[in-house]
Structures are given as structure tokens and as C-alpha cells.
BABA-615008 format. One line per field, with one value per residue: x, y, z of N, C-alpha, C, CB in turn; residue number from 1. Coordinates in Angstrom, 1 decimal. Atoms other than C-alpha are relative to their C-alpha. Glycine has a CB too. Layout:
N
n.X = X;...
n.Y = Y;...
n.Z = Z;...
ca.X = X;...
ca.Y = Y;...
ca.Z = Z;...
c.X = X;...
c.Y = Y;...
c.Z = Z;...
cb.X = X;...
cb.Y = Y;...
cb.Z = Z;...
pos = NUM;...
END
This chain:
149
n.X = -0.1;-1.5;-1.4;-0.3;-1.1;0.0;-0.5;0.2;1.2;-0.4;1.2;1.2;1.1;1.5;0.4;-1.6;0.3;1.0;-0.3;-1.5;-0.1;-1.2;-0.5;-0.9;-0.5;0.0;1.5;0.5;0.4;1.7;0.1;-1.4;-1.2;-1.5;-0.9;-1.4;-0.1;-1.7;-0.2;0.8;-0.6;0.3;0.4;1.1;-0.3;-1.0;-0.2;0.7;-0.4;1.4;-0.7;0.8;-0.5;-1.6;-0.1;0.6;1.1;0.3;1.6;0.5;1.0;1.3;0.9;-0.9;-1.7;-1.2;-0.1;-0.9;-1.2;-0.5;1.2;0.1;0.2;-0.9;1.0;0.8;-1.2;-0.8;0.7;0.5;-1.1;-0.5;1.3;0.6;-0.7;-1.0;0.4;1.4;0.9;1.4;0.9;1.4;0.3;1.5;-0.2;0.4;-0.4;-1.1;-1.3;0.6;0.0;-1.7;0.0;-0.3;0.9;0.3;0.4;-0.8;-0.8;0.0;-1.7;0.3;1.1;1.0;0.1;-0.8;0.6;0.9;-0.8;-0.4;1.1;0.2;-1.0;-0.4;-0.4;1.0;1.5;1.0;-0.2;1.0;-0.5;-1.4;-0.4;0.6;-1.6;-0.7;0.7;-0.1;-1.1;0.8;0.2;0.6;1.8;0.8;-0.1;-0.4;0.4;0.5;-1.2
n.Y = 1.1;1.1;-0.3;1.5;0.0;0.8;0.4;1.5;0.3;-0.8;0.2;-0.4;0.5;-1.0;-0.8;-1.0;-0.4;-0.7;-1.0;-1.0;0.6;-1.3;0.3;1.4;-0.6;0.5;1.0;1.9;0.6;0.1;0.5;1.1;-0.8;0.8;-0.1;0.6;0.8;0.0;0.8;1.3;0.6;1.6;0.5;-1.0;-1.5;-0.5;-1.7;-0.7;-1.3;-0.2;-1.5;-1.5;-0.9;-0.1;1.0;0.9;0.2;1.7;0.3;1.3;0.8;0.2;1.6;0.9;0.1;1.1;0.3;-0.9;0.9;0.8;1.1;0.6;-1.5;-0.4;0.9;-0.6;-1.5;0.3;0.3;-1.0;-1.0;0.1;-0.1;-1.9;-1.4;-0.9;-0.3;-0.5;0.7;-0.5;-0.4;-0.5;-0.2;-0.4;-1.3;0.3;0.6;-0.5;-0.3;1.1;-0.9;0.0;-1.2;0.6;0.0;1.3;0.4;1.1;-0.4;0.7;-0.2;0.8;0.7;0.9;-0.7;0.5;0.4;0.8;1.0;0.7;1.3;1.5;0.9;0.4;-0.5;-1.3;0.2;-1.1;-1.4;0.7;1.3;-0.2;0.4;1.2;1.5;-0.4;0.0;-1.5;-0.6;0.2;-0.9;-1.0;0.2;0.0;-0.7;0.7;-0.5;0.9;0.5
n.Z = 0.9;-0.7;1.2;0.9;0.3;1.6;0.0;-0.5;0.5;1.4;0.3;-1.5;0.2;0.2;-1.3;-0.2;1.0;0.4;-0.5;0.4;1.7;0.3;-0.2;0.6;0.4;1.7;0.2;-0.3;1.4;-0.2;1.4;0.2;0.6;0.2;-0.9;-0.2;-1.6;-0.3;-0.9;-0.5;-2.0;-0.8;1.3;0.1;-0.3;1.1;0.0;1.7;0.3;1.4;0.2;-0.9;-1.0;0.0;-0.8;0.5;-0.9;0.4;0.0;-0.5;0.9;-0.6;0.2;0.0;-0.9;0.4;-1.0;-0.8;0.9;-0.9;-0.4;1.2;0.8;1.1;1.1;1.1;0.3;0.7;1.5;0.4;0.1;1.4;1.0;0.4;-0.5;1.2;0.8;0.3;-0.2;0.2;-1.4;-0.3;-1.8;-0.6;-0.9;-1.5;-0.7;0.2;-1.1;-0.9;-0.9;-0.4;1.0;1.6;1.2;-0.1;0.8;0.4;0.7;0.9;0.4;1.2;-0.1;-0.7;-1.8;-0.9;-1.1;0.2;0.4;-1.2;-0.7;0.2;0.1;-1.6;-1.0;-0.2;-0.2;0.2;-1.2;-1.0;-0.3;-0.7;-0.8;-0.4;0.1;-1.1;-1.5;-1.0;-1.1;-0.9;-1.4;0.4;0.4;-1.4;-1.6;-1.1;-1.3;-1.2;-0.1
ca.X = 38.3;40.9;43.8;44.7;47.8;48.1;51.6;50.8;47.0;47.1;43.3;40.1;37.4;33.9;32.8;36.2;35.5;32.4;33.2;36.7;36.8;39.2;41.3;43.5;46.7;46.5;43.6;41.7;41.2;37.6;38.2;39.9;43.4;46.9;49.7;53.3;53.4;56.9;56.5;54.8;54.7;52.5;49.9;47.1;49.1;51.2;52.7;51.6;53.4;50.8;51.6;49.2;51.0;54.4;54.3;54.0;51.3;50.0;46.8;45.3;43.5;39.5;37.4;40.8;43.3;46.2;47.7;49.9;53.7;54.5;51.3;52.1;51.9;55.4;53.5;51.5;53.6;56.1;53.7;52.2;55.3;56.7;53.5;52.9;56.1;57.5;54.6;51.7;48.8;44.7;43.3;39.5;38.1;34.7;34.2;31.7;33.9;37.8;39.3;40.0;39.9;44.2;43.5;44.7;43.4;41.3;40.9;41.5;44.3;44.0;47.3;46.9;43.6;42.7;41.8;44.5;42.5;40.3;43.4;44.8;41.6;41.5;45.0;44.4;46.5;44.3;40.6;37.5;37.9;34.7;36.2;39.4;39.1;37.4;39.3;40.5;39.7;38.8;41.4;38.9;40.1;39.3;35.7;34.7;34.8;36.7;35.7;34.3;37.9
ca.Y = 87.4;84.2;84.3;81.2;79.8;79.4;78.3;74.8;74.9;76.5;75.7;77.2;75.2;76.3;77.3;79.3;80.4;82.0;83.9;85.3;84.9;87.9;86.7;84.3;85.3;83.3;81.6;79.0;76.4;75.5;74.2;71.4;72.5;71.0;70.4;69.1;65.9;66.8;64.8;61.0;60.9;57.7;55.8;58.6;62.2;64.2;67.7;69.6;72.2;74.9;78.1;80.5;80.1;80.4;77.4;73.9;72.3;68.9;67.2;64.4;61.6;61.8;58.4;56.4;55.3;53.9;51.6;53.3;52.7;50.6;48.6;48.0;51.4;51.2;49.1;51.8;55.0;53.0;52.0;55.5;57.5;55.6;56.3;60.3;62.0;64.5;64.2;66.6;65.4;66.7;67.6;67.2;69.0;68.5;71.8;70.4;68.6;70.2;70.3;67.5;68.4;68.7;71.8;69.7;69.8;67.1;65.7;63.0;62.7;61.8;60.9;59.4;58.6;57.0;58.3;57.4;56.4;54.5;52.4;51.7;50.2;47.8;46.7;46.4;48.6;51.3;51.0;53.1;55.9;54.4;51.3;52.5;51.0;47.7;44.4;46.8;46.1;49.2;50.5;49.7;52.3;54.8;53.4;52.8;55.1;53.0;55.6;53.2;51.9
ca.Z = 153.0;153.6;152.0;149.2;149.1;144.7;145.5;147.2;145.8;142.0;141.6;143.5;143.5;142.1;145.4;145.6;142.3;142.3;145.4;144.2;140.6;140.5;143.0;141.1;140.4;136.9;135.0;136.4;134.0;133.5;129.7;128.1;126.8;125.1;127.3;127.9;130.6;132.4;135.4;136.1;140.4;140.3;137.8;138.5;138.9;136.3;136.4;133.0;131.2;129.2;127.5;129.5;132.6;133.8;136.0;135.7;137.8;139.1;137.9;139.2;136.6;137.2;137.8;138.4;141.2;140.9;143.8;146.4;144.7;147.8;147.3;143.4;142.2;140.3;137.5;136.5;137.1;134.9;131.8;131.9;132.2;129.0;127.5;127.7;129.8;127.6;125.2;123.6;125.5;125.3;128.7;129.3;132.2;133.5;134.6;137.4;138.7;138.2;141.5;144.1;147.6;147.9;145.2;142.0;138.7;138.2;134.7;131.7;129.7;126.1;123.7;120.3;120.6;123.5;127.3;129.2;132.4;130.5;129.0;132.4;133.6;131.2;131.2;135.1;136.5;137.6;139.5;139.0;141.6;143.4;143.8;145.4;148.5;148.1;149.4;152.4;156.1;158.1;160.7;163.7;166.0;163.6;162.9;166.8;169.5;172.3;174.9;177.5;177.6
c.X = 1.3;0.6;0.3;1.4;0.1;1.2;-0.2;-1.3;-0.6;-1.9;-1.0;-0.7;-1.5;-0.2;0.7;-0.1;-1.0;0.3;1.0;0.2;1.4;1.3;1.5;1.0;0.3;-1.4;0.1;-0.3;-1.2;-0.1;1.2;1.2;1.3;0.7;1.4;-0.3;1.5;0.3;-0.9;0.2;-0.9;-1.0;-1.6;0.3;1.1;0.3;-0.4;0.4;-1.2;1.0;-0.4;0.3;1.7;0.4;-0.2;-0.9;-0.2;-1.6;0.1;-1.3;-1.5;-0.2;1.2;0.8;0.5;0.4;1.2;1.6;0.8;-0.8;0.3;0.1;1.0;-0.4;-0.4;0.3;1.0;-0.7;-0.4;0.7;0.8;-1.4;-0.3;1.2;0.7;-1.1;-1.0;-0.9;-1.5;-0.7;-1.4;-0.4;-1.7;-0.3;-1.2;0.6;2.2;1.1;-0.2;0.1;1.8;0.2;0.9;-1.0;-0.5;-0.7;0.3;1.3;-0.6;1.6;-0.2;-1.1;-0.9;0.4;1.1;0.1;-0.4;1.3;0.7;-0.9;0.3;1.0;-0.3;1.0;-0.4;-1.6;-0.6;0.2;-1.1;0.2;1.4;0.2;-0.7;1.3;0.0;-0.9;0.2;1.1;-1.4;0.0;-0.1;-1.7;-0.6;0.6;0.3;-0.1;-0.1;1.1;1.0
c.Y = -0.9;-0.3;-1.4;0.5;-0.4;-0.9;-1.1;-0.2;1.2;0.4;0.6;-0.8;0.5;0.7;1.2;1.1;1.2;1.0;0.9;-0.2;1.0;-0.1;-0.9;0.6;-0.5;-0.4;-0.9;-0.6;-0.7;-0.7;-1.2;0.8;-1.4;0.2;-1.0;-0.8;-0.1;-0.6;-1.2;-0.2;-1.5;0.1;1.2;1.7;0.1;1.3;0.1;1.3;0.7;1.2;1.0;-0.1;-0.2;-0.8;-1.4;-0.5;-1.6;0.0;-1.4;-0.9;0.4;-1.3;-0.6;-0.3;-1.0;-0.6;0.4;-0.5;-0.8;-1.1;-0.3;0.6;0.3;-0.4;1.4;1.2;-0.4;0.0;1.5;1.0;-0.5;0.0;1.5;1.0;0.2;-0.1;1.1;-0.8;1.0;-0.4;-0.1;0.1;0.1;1.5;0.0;-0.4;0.1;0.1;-0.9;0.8;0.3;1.5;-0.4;0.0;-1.6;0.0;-1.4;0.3;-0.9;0.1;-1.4;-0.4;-0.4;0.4;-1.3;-0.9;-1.2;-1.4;-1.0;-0.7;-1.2;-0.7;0.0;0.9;1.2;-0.6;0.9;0.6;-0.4;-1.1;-0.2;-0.6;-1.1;-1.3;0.6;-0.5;1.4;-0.4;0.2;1.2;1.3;0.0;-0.1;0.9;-1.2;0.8;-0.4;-0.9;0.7
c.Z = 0.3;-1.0;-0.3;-0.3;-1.5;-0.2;0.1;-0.9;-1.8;-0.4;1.0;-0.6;-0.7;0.7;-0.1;-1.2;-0.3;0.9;0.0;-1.1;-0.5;0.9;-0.2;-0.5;-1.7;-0.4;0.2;-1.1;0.5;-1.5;-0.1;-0.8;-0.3;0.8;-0.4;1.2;0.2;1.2;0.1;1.6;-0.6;-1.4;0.2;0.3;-0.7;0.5;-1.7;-0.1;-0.8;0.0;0.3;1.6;0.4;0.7;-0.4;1.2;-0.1;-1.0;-0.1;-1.0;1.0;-0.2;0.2;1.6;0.0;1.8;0.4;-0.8;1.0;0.1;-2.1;-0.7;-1.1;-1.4;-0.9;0.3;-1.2;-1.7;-0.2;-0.2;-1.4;-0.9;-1.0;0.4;-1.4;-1.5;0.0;0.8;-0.3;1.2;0.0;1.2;0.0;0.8;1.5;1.3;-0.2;0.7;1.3;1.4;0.7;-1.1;-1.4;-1.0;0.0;-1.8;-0.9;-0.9;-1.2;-1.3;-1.2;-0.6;0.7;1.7;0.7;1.4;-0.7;-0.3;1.2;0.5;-0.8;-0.4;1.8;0.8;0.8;0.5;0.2;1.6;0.9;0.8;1.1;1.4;0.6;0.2;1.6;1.8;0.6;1.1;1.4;0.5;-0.6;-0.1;1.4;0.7;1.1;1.7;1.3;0.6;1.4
cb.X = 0.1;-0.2;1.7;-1.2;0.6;0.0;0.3;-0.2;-1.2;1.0;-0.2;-1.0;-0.2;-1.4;0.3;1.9;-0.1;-1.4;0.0;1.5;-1.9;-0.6;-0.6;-0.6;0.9;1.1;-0.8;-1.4;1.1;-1.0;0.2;-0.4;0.5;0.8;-0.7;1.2;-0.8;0.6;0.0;0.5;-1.2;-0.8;-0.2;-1.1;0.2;-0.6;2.1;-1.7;1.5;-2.4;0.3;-2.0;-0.9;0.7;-0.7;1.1;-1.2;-0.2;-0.9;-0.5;0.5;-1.1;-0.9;1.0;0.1;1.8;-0.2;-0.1;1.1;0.2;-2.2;-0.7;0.1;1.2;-1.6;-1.5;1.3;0.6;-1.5;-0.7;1.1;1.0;-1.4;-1.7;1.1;2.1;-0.2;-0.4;0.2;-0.8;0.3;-0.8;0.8;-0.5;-0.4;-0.7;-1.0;-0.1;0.2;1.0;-1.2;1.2;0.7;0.4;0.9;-1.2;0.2;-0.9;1.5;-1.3;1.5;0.6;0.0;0.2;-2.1;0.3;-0.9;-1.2;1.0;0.5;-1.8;-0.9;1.6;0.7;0.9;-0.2;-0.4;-1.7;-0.5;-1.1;0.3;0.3;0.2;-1.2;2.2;0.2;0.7;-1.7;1.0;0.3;1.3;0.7;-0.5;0.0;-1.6;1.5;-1.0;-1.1;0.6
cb.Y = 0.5;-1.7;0.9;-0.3;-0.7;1.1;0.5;-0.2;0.2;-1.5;-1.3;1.8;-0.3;-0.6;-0.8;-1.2;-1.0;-0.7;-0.2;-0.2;0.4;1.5;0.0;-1.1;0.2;-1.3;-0.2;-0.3;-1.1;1.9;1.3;-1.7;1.5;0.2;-0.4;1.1;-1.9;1.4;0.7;-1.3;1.5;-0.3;-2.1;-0.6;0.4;0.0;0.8;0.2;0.0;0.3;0.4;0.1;-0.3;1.2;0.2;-0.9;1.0;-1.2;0.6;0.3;-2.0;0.8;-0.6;0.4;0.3;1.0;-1.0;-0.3;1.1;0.5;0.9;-0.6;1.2;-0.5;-1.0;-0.3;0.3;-1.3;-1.1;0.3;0.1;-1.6;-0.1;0.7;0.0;-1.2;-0.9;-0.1;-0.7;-0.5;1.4;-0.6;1.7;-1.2;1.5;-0.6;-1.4;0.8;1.6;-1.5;-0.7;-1.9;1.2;-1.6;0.4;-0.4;0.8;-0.8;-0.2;0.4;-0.4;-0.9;-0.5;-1.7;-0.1;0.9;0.8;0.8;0.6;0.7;0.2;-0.4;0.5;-1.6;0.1;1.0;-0.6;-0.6;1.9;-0.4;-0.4;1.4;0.8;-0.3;0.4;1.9;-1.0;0.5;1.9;-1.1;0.0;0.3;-1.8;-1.3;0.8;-0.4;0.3;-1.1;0.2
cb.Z = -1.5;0.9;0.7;-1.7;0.8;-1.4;0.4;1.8;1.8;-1.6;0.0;0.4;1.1;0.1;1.4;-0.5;-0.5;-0.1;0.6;0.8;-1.2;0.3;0.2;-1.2;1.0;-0.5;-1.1;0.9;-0.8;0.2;-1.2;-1.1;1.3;-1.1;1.4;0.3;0.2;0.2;1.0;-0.7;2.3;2.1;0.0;1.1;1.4;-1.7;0.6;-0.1;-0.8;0.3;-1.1;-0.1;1.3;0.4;0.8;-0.6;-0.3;1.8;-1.3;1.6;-0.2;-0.6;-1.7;-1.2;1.5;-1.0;0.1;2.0;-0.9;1.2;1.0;-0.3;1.0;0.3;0.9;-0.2;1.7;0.7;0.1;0.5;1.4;-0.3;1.2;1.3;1.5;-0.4;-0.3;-1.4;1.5;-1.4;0.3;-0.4;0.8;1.1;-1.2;0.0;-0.3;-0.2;0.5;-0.1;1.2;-0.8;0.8;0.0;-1.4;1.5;-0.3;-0.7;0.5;-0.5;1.7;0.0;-0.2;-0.5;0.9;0.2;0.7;-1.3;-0.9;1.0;-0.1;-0.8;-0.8;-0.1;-0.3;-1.9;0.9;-0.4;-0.7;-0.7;-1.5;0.1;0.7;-1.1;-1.4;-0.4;1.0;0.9;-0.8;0.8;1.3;-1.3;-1.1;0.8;0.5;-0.4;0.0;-0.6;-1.4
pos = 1;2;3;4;5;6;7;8;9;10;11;12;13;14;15;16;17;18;19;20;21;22;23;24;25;26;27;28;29;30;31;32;33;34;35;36;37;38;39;40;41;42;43;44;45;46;47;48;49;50;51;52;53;54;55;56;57;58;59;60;61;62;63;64;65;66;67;68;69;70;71;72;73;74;75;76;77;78;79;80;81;82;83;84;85;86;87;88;89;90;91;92;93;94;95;96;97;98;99;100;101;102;103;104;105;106;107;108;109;110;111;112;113;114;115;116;117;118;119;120;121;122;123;124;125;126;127;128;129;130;131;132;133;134;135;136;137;138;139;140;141;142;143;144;145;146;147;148;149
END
């Protein structure tokens, strides 16, 4: 069996899941749950304190991304970190869909009322997760094989 780092990656995946379910040195989360937001890195990723484990951990917004914080990203790290750090928030996890492929939690946040993601879209600083890389020009010499060169 191949050994998971929980250190760097806290989360197994489904897949991960079903085949080692007993593996984990804590519980996976698979439900929505209350939390502490003790860190803002950028306008779509928080650390999250809970009281069933002894760690704090990231988690990465679902459906959203924010723009890199060199590409504009301080905007909406800034609005969302005077929004939620250091508050109660209400976690919802799709449990189909829970873990991205970097081994982060993947969910929404909600905080007074109103989904968090959802509010950054429509102030604009945030684009639907599908959307994330429209506008952009491909990086050529990744998209063609120059072989013949």
C-alpha cells in the first residue's frame, strides 16, 4: 500500500477513501461543519480551525477563483479577510466533490447568511471556477510539439 503524506495533504480523496478508510490518522471530513477562519492566503483559500482535530488545515473555496495576488488578487484576499478571519464560519462540503487535486478541502464558506463565494462573484472579485482561464493566451510551446525543430 503507498504511503500518504497527511502532513502536506490532510485530505484523501474518495478514491483514497474508499480504499483506506482506516488509514487516516484523523477524520476525514465528508460533512458540513462550524469552524474558526485563522488564516486568509488569497481571495479563494483559508486555513480553518475545528474542534475534532488538533490541527489547523487549508481549504480551498469550491466553484470560485480568485486572481493570482500579482494579477489583482490583493483585492479580494483583502475584502474577504476583513470579512470572515478570526470569525465563526459554516462549512458546506459536497461530499462528491471534497478534495482538490493539491489534497485541500474543497468547500463553501457561509458567514451571516450569505455564501461567501457566491458574494465575491457578484461584487466582481472572484470568477466561476470554469471560467478561470478565459481572456488568457495559451503558452504555445506548451500546446505544440516543436519536434521538427
Amino acid at each position: 500500500m503507498v504511503e500518504h503524506d497527511f502532513k502536506i495533504f490532510p485530505e484523501l480523496t474518495n478514491a483514497q477513501l474508499a480504499a483506506m478508510p482506516f488509514d487516516s490518522p484523523h477524520e476525514q471530513i465528508t460533512y458540513d461543519f462550524e469552524a474558526v477562519v485563522v488564516k486568509v492566503h488569497d481571495g479563494d483559500t483559508v486555513t480553518l480551525r475545528v474542534e475534532f482535530r488538533d490541527f489547523d488545515f487549508p481549504m480551498r473555496f469550491l466553484d470560485i477563483d480568485a486572481p493570482e495576488m500579482n494579477a489583482g488578487g490583493v483585492k479580494a484576499r483583502d475584502w474577504l479577510s476583513n470579512e470572515i478571519l478570526g470569525e465563526e464560519v459554516m462549512v458546506s462540503i459536497d461530499p462528491k466533490n471534497r478534495v482538490d487535486k493539491w489534497g485541500r478541502l474543497l468547500g463553501r464558506i457561509m458567514y451571516v447568511g450569505l455564501d461567501m463565494g457566491n458574494t465575491m462573484l457578484r461584487l466582481g472579485l472572484v470568477l466561476p471556477f470554469d471560467r478561470r482561464r478565459e481572456g488568457e493566451i495559451p503558452t504555445l510551446d506548451k500546446t505544440f510539439s516543436l519536434k521538427w525543430l
